[in-house]
BAVO-674150 format. One record per residue (C-alpha): residue number from 1; residue in one letter; y, x, z. Coordinates in nm, 3 decimals, always signed. Each point is the difference from the previous one (the first is absolute). Layout:
// residues N
(NUM; "a"; (Y; X; Z)) ...
// end
This chain:
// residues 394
(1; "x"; (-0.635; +0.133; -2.003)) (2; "x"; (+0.094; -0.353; +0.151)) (3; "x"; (-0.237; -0.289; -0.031)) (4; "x"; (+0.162; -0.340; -0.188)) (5; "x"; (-0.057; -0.319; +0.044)) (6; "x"; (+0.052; -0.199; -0.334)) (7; "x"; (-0.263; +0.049; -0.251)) (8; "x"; (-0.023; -0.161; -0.328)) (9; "x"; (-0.292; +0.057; -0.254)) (10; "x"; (+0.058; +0.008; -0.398)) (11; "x"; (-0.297; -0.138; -0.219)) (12; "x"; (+0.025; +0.158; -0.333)) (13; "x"; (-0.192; -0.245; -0.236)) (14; "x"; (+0.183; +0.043; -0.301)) (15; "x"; (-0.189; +0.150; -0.234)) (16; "x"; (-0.244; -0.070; -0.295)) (17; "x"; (-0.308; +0.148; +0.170)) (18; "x"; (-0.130; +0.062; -0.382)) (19; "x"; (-0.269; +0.254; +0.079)) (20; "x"; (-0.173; -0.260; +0.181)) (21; "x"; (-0.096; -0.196; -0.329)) (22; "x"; (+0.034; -0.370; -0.096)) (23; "x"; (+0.130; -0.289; +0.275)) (24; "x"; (+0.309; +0.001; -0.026)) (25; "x"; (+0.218; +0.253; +0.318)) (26; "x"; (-0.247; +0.119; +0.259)) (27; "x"; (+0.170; -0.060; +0.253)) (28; "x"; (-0.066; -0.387; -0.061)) (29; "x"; (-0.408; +0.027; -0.056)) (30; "x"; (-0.208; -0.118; +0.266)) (31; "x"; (-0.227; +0.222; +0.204)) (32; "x"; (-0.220; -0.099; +0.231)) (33; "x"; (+0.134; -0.345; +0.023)) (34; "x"; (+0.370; +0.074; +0.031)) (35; "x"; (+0.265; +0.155; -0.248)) (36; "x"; (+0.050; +0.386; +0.011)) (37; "x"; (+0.356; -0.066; +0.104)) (38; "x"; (-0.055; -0.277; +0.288)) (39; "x"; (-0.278; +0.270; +0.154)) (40; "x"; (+0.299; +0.299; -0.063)) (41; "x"; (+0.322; -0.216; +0.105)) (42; "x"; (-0.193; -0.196; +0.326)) (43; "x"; (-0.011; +0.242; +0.261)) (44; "x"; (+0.355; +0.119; -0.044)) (45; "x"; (+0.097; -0.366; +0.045)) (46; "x"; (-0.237; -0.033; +0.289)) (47; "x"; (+0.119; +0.285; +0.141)) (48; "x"; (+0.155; +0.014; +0.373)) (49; "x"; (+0.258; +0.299; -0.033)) (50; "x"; (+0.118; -0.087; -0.446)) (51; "x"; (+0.316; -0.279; +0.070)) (52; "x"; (-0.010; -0.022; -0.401)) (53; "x"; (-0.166; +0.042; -0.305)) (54; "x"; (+0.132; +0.037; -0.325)) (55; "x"; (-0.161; -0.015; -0.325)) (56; "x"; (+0.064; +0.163; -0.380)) (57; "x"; (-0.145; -0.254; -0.263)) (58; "x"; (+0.006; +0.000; -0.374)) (59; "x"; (+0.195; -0.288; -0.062)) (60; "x"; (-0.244; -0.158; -0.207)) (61; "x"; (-0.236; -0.002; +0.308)) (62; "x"; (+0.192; -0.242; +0.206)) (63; "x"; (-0.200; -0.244; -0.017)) (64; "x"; (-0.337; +0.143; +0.024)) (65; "x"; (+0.154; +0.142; +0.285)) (66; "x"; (+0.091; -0.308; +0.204)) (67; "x"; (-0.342; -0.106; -0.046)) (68; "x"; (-0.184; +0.329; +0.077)) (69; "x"; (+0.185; +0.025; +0.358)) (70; "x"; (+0.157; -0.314; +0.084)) (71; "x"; (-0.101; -0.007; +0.334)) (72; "x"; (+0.172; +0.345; +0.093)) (73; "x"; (+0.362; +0.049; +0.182)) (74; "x"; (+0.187; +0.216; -0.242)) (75; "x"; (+0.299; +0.041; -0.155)) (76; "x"; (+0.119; -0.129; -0.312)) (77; "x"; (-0.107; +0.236; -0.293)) (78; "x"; (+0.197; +0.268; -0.147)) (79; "x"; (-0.080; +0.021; -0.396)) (80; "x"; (-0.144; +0.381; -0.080)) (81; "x"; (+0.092; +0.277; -0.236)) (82; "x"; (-0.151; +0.176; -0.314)) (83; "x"; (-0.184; +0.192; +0.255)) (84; "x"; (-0.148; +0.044; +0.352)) (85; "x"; (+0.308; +0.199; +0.127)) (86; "x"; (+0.258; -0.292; -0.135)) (87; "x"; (-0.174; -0.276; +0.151)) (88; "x"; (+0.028; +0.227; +0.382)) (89; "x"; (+0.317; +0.032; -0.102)) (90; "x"; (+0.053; -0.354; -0.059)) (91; "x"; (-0.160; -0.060; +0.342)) (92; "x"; (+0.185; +0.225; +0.228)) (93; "x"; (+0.324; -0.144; -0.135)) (94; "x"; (-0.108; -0.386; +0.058)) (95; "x"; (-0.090; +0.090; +0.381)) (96; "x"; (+0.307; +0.181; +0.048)) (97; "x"; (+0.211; -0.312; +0.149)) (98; "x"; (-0.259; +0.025; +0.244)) (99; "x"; (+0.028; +0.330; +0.145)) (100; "x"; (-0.317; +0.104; +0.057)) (101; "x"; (-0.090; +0.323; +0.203)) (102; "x"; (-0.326; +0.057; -0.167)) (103; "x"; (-0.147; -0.074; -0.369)) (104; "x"; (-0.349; -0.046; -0.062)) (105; "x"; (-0.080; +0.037; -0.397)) (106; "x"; (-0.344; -0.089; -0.047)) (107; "x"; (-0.159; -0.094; -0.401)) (108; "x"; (-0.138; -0.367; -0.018)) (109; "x"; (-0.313; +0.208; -0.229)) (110; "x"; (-0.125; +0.092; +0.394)) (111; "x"; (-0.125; -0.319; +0.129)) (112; "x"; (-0.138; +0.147; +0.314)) (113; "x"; (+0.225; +0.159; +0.200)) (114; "x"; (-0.076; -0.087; +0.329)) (115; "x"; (+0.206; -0.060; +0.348)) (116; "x"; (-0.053; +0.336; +0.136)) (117; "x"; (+0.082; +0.157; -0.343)) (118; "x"; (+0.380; -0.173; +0.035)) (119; "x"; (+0.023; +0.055; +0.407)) (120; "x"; (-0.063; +0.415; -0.085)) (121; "x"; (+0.265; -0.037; -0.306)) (122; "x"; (+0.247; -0.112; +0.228)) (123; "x"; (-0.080; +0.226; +0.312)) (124; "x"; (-0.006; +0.276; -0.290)) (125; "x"; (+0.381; -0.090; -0.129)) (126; "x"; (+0.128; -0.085; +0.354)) (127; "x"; (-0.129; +0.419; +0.054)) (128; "x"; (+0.088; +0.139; -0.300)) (129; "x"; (+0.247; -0.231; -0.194)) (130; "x"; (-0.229; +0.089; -0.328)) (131; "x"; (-0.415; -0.050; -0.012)) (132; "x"; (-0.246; -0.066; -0.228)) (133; "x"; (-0.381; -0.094; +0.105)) (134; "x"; (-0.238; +0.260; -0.180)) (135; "x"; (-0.376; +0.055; -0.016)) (136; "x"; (-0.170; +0.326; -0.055)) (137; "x"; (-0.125; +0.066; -0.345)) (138; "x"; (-0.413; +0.065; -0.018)) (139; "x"; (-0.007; +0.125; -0.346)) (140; "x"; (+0.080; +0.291; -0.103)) (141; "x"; (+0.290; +0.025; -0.230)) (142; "x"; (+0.093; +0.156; -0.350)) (143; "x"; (+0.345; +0.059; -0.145)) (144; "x"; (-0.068; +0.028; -0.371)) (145; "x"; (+0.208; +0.134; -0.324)) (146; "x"; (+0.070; -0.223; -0.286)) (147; "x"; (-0.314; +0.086; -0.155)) (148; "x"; (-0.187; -0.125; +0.246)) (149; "x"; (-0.062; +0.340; +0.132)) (150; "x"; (-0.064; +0.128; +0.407)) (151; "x"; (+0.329; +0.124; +0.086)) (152; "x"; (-0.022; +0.015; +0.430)) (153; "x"; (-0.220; -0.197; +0.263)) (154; "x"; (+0.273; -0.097; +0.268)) (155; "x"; (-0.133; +0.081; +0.368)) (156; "x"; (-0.138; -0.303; +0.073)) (157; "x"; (+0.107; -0.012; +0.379)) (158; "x"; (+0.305; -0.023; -0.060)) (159; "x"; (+0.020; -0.272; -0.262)) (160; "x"; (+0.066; -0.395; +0.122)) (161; "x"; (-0.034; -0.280; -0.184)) (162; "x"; (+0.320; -0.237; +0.071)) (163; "x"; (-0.029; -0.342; +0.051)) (164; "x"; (+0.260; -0.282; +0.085)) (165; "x"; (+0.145; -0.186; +0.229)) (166; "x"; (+0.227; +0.280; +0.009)) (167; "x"; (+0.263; +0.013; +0.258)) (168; "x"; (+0.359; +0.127; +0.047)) (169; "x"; (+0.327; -0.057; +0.162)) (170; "x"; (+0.148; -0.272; -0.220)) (171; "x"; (+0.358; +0.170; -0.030)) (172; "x"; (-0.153; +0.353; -0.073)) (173; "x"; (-0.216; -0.171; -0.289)) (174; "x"; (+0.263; -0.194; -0.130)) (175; "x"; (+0.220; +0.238; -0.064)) (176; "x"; (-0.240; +0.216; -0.141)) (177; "x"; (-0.090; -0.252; -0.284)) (178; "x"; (+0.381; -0.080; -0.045)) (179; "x"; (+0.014; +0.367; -0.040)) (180; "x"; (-0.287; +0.003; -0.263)) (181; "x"; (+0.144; -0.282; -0.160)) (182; "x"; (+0.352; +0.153; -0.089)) (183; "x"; (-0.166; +0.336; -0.071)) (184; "x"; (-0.221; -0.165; -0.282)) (185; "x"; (-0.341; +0.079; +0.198)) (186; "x"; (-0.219; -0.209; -0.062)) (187; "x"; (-0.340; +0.157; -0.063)) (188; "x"; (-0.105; -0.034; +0.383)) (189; "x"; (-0.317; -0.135; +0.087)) (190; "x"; (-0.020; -0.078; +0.353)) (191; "x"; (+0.259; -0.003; +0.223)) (192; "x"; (-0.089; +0.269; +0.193)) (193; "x"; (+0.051; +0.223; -0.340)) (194; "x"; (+0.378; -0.098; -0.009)) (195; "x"; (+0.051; +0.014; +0.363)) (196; "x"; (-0.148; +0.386; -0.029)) (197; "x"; (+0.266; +0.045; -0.279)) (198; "x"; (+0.254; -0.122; +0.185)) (199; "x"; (-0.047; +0.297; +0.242)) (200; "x"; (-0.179; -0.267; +0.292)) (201; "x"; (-0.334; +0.170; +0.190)) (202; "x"; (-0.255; -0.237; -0.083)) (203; "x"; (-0.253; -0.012; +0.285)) (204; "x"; (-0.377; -0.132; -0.050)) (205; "x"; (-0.173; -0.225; +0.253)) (206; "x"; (-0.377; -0.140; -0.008)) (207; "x"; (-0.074; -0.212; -0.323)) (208; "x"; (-0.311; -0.231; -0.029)) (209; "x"; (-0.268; +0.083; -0.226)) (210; "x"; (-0.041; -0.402; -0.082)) (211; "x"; (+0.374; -0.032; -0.070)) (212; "x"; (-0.100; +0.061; -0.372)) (213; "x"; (+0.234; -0.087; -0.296)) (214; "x"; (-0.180; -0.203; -0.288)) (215; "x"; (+0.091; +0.109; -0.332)) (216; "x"; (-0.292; +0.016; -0.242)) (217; "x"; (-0.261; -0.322; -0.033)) (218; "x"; (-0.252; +0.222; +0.144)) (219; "x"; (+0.181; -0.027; +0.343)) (220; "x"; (+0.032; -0.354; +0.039)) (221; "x"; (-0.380; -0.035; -0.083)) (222; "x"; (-0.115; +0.256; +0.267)) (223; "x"; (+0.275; -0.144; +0.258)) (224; "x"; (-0.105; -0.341; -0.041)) (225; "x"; (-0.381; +0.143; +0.046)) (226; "x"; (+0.121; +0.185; +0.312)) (227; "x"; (+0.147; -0.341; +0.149)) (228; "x"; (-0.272; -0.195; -0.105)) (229; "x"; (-0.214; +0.243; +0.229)) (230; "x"; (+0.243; -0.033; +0.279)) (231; "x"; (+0.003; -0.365; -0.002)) (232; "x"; (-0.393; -0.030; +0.047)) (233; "x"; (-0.037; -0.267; +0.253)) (234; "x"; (-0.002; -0.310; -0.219)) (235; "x"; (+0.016; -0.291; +0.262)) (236; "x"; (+0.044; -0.413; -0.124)) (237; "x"; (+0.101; -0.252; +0.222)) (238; "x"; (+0.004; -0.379; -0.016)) (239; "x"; (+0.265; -0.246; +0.075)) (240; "x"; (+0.028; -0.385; +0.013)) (241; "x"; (+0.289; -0.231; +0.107)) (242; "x"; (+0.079; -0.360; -0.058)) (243; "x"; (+0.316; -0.251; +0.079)) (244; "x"; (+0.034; -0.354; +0.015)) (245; "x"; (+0.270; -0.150; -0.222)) (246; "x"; (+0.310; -0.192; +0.208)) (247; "x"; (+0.348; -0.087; -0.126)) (248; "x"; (+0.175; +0.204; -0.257)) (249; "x"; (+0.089; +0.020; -0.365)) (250; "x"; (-0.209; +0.333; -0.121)) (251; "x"; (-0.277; +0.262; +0.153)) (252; "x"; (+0.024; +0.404; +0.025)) (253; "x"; (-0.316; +0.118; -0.150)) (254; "x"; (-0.032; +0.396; -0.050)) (255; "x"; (+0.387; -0.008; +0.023)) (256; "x"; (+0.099; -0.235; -0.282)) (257; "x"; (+0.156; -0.359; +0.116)) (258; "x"; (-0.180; -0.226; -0.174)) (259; "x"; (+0.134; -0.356; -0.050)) (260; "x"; (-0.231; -0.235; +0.206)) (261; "x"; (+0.010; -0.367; +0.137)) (262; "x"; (-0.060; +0.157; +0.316)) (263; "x"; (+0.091; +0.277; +0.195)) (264; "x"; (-0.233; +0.223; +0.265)) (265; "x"; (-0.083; -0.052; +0.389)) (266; "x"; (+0.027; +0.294; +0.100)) (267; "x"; (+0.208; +0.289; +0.236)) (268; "x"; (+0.139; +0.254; -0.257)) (269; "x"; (+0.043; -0.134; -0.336)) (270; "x"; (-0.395; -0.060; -0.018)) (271; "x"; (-0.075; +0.195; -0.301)) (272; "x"; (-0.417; -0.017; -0.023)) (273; "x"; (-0.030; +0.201; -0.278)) (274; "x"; (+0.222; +0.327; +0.173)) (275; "x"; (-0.173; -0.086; +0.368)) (276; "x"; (-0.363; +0.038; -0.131)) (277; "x"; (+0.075; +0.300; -0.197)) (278; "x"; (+0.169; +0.147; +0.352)) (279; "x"; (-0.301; -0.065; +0.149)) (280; "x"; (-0.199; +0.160; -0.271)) (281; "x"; (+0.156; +0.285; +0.051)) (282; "x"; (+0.005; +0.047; +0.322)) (283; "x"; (-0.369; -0.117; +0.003)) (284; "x"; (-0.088; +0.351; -0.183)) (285; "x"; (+0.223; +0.214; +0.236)) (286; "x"; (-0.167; -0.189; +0.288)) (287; "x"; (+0.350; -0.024; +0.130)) (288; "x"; (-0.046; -0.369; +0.164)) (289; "x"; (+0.156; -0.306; -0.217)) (290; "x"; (+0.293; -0.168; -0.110)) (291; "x"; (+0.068; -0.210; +0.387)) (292; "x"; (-0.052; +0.319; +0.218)) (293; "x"; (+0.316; +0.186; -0.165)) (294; "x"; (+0.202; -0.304; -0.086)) (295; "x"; (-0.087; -0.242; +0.253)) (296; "x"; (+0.115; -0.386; -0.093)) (297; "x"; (+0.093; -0.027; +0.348)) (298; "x"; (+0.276; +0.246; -0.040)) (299; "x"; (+0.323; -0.185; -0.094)) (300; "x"; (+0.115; +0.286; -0.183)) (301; "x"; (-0.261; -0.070; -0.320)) (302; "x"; (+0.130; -0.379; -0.039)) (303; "x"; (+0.067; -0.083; -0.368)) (304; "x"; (-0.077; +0.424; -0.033)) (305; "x"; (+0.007; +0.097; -0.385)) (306; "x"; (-0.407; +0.071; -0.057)) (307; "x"; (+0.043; +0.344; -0.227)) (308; "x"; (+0.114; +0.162; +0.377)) (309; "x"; (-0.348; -0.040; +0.115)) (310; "x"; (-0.144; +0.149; -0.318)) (311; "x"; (+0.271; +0.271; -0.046)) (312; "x"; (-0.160; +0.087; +0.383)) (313; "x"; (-0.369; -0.029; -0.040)) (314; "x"; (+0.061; +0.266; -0.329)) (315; "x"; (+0.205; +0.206; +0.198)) (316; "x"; (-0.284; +0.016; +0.231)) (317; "x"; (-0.212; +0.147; -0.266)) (318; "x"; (+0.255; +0.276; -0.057)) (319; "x"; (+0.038; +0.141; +0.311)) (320; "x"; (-0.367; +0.082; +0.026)) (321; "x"; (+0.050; +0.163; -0.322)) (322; "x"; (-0.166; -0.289; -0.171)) (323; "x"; (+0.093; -0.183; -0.321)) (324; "x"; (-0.088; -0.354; -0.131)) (325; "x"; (-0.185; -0.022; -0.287)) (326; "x"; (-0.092; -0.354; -0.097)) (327; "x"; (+0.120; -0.351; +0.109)) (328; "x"; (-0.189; -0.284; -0.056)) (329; "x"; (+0.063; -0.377; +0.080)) (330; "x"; (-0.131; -0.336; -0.038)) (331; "x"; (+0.180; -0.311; +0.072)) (332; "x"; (-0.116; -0.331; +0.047)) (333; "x"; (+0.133; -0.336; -0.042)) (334; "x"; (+0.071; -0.300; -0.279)) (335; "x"; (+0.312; +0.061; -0.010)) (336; "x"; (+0.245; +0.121; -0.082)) (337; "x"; (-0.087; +0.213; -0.341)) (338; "x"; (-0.035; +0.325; +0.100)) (339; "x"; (-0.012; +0.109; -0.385)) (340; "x"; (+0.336; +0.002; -0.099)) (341; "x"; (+0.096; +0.255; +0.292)) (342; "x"; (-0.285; +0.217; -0.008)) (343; "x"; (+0.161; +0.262; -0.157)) (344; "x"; (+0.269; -0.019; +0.221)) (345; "x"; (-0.143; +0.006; +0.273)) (346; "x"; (-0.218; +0.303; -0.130)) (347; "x"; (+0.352; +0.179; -0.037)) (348; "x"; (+0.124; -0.076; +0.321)) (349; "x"; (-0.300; +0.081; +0.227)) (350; "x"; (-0.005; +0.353; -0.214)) (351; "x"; (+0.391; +0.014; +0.067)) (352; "x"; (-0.081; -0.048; +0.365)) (353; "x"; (-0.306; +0.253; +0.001)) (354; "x"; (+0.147; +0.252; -0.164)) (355; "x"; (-0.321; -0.005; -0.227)) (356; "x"; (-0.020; -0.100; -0.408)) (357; "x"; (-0.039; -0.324; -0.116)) (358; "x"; (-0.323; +0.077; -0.130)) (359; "x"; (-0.123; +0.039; +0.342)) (360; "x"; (+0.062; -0.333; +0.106)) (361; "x"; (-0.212; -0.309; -0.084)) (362; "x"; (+0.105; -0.351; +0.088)) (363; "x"; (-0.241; -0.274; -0.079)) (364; "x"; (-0.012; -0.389; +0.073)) (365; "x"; (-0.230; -0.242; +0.018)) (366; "x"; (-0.101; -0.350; +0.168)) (367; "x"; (-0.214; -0.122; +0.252)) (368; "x"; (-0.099; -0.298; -0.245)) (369; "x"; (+0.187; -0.286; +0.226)) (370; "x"; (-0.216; +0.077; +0.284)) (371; "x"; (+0.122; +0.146; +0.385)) (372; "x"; (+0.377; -0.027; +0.082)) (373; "x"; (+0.094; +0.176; -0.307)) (374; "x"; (-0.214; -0.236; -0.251)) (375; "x"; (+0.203; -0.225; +0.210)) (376; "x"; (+0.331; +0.150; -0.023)) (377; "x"; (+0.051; +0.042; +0.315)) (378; "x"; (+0.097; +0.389; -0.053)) (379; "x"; (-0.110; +0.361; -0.164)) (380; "x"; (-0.227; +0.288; +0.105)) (381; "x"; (+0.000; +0.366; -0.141)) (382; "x"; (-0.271; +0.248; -0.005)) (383; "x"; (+0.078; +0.376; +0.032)) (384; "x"; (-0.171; +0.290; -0.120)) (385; "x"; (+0.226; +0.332; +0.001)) (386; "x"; (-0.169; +0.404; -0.067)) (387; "x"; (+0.143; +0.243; +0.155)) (388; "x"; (-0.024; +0.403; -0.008)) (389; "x"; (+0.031; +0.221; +0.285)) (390; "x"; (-0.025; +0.397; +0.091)) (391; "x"; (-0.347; +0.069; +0.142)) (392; "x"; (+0.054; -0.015; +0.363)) (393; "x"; (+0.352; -0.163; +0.008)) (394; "x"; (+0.070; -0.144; +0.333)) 
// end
């Protein structure tokens, strides 16, 4: 079988998830810090080999959506169907302008699919042209009657518990559901149970034991106790940054323009309040400070939008496996009011950070007229940011 070059990925986050209990779709709850389907839809968008990914929404979710995974690459979304094999359906038709050689359909209820997980998928379909990643069952198994009753114990070696992102040559599987479509089929549950009826050899390849789908409330508490373990190494780091004030009609503080009699000295667009928090962060991941990766001798930071510098310092956290947990920041000057734009500033450093906005504090206060800001000369910031990392993380 040839290998192909074009892979896409489907994320199947339609459905009502109601077995999981009250909160609204699961796919939209948070665990451990991040939504269920940023943590399931990320590494397919991350992903070196996937040119495009496609997602199947309830209409209703759109919005929830956009917020859950706004800083993703994806395509625009496809509304679902009545049920799980509509919704692929609806998929594989929305990517088929695009020609892909390969389809990835993975459910956004498996928020931790990993890298390697998706680079064996596609090895597996560039092989076989059908796979599906299963793990060996450790229980032993009963068939039972209506009643209730024993009616065979399956041999347990050969039983394999099917996961997703399942893989398959993107014409071969779109056919097949076109085919299930006109014949009125409709009562598949994976897609590797409608490829099988459609007469296709569905290989298996190596699944991942953590690549677990969350469907009762049970599994997002023990999940979120798993990460919690994971994420052991609780590290805080302080920050601190000031500017002096110079010509110019309004100030960027934590990414809002406020209106000002003055504007800031400064190389990039002298936000205090994003600067100290960079250096908060990086602080706890003893990763240097704000100067040593964006020197203001480099010409190529002038008048630099400040959220670039956080966006980096947060990305720094993630790939050492790391999240942030808490943002906290202090700013000092007499004016202006820092009041009437805390809460957007709260909004847009947690926009920025990828974090809620109940993780971010923003607090003001004076210096009581004394020192350059008592005499309004400028503004400090204080930063103190918590962040979580694996035990061991580089």
């Amino acid at each position: 079988m040839p290998r192909y070059e074009r892979t896409a990925a489907i994320l199947v986050a339609a459905g009502r998830g109601l077995r999981a209990g009250t909160g609204g779709p699961k796919q939209y709850r948070s665990i451990g810090g991040q939504t269920v389907i940023f943590r399931a839809m990320e590494p397919f968008c991350r992903h070196p080999q996937i040119f495009a990914v496609q997602p199947v929404l309830n209409p209703d979710d759109a919005a929830m959506f956009s917020d859950a995974v706004s800083a993703l690459r994806h395509e625009p979304p496809a509304n679902g169907g009545a049920t799980r094999q509509a919704s692929v359906h609806a998929g594989l038709e929305a990517l088929a302008v695009q020609k892909p050689d390969v389809v990835l359909i993975h459910d956004a209820a498996r928020p931790f699919v990993s890298a390697a997980l998706i680079s064996r998928a596609i090895d597996a379909a560039g092989r076989t042209g059908a796979a599906v990643p299963a793990v060996p069952v450790t229980d032993t198994i009963k068939l039972i009657d209506a009643a209730g009753n024993v009616e065979a114990t399956p041999e347990r070696a050969r039983l394999r518990i099917a996961q997703t992102p399942q893989a398959f040559r993107f014409d071969v599987i779109l056919d097949a559901h076109r085919r299930a479509a006109r014949d009125g089929r409709g009562d598949f549950t994976d897609d590797a149970a409608l490829a099988e009826w459609a007469g296709l050899t569905v290989a298996t390849f190596e699944g991942d034991l953590a690549n677990m789908k969350l469907t009762t409330p049970e599994d997002f508490v023990r999940e979120e106790a798993r990460l919690g373990a994971m994420l052991g190494d609780i590290r805080t780091g302080t920050g601190y940054d000031v500017h002096a004030f110079g010509d110019g009609d309004h100030l960027m503080i934590c990414g809002v323009r406020v209106p000002h009699a003055r504007g800031f000295l400064a190389h990039s667009d002298g936000d205090v309040g994003l600067h100290a928090l960079v250096d908060a962060i990086l602080g706890a991941l003893a990763d240097g400070d704000i100067g040593s990766h964006f020197p203001p001798s480099d010409p190529q930071w002038r008048g630099a939008s400040s959220d670039r510098f956080l966006r980096f310092a947060v990305e720094r956290v993630a790939r050492r496996g790391g999240r942030v947990v808490h943002l906290d920041l202090t700013i000092v000057c007499e004016a202006p009011k820092v009041g009437p734009h805390r809460d957007a500033m709260r909004a847009r450093i947690a926009g920025i950070a990828g974090i809620s906005i109940d993780r971010v504090g923003v607090k003001a206060t004076t210096s009581e007229q004394l020192g350059f800001t008592g005499r309004r000369e400028g503004i400090a910031a204080m930063a103190t940011a918590t962040i979580r990392l694996p035990w061991g993380a580089p």
